[in-house]
N, C-alpha and C positions, 0 to 999 in steps of 0.2 A: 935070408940074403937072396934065396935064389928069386922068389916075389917081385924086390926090390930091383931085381936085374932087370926082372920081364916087364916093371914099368915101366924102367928108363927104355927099353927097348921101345915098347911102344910109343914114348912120348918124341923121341928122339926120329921112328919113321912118319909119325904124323908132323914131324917138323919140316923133316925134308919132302914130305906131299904137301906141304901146305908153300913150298916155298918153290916146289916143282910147278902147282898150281895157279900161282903169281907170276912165274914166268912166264907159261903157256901162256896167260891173259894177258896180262901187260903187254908183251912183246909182239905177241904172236897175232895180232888181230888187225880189223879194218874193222874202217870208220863206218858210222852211219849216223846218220841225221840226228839221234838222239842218245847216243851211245855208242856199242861198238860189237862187232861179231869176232869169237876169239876160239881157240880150240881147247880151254883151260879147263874144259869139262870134261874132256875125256881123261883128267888125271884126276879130276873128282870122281870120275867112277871108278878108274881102278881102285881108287883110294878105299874105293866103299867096298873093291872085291877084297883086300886083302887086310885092313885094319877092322879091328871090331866097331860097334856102330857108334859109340859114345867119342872117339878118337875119330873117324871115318869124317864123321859128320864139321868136329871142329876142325878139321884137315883144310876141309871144301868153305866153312865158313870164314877161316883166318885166312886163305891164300889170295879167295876172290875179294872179298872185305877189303884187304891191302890192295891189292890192285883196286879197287875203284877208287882208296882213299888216295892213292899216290899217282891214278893218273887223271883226279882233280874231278871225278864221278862221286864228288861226296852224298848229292842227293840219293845216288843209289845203293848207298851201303847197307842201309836198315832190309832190304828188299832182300838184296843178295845174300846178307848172311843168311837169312832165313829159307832162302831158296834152296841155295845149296849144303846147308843144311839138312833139310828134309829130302835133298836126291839122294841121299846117301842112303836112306832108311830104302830104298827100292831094290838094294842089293846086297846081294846075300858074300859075307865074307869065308863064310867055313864050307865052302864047295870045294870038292878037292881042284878044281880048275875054274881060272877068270873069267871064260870063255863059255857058260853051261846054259843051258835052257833059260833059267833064273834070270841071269846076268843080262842075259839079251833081252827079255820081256822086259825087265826093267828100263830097257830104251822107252817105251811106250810112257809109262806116269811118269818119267824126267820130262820128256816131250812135253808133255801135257802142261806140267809144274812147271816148266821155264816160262812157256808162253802166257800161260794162266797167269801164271804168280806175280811174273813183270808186267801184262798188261792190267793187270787189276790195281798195281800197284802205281803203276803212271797212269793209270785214269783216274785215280781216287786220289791220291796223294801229290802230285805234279799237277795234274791238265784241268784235272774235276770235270771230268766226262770222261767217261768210260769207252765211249767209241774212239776216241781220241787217243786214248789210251792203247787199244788196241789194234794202231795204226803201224807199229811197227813189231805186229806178229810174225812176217814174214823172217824179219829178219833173225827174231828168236827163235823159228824154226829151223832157219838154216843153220845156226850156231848149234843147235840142238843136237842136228842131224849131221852134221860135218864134225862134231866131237866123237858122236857113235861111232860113225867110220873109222875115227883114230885110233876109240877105245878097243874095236872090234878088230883091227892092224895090232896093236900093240898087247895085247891081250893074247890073240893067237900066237905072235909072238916066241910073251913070255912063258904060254904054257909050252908050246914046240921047246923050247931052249934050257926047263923045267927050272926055269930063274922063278916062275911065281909060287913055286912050292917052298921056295925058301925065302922068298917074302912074306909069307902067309906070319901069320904072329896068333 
């Protein structure tokens, strides 16, 4: 029985990460030319500090997924689940804090995987030129790096206030 608790437990906080995550995007963002800059990634990383990596991962996949499919970014949903997806795997959930060496470094190959991943994927798949594609890097930088800020705000936080120890799963 107790197994069966700890999965609903689990499936039950990747729901509300995945729906935390849809908000932050959806709502939370500004336009650009081909898309949009959003802060929704900073609750894909906590997500990735405190759910284990198989839950972490579909958290960030279902929340932004839904947001692209519901604010009419369908062409970008194959991209994004896979993106954010794999941000997940960059951070480590069983540190005893959200906030650790780890956690930070993993800013660095999100960075990398946002900009990479989206422009490779609008160059190859939308524009079919790859330069083209990577015309609007800046702006997936700046999403990149203004979610860190948030994750690195809310994170300090939660470890100060010792709320993410009793998130931890």
């Amino acid at each position: 029985m107790k197994k069966q608790n700890e999965k609903l437990r689990l499936i039950t906080i990747t729901a509300l990460f995945s729906a935390l995550i849809y908000v932050l995007t959806a709502f939370f963002h500004v336009p650009t030319i081909k898309g949009y800059v959003h802060i929704g990634d900073a609750a894909v990383f906590l997500a990735a500090c405190v759910l284990p990596m198989p839950y972490a991962a579909a958290a960030g996949a279902i929340g932004a997924g839904l947001s692209d499919a519901l604010s009419g970014y369908f062409i970008w949903i194959p991209a994004t689940v896979v993106i954010k997806a794999l941000t997940a795997v960059f951070f480590k959930s069983s540190a005893g804090r959200i906030i650790c060496y780890r956690n930070l470094f993993a800013l660095i190959p999100a960075l990398i995987l946002c900009v990479g991943g989206y422009g490779l994927y609008s160059g190859a798949v939308i524009y079919g030129n790859l330069a083209s594609g990577f015309a609007d890097a800046a702006a997936n930088a700046v999403q990149t790096i203004t979610s860190g800020i948030v994750f690195i705000l809310a994170g300090t936080a939660l470890d100060r206030s010792r709320a993410g120890k009793h998130l931890k799963v």
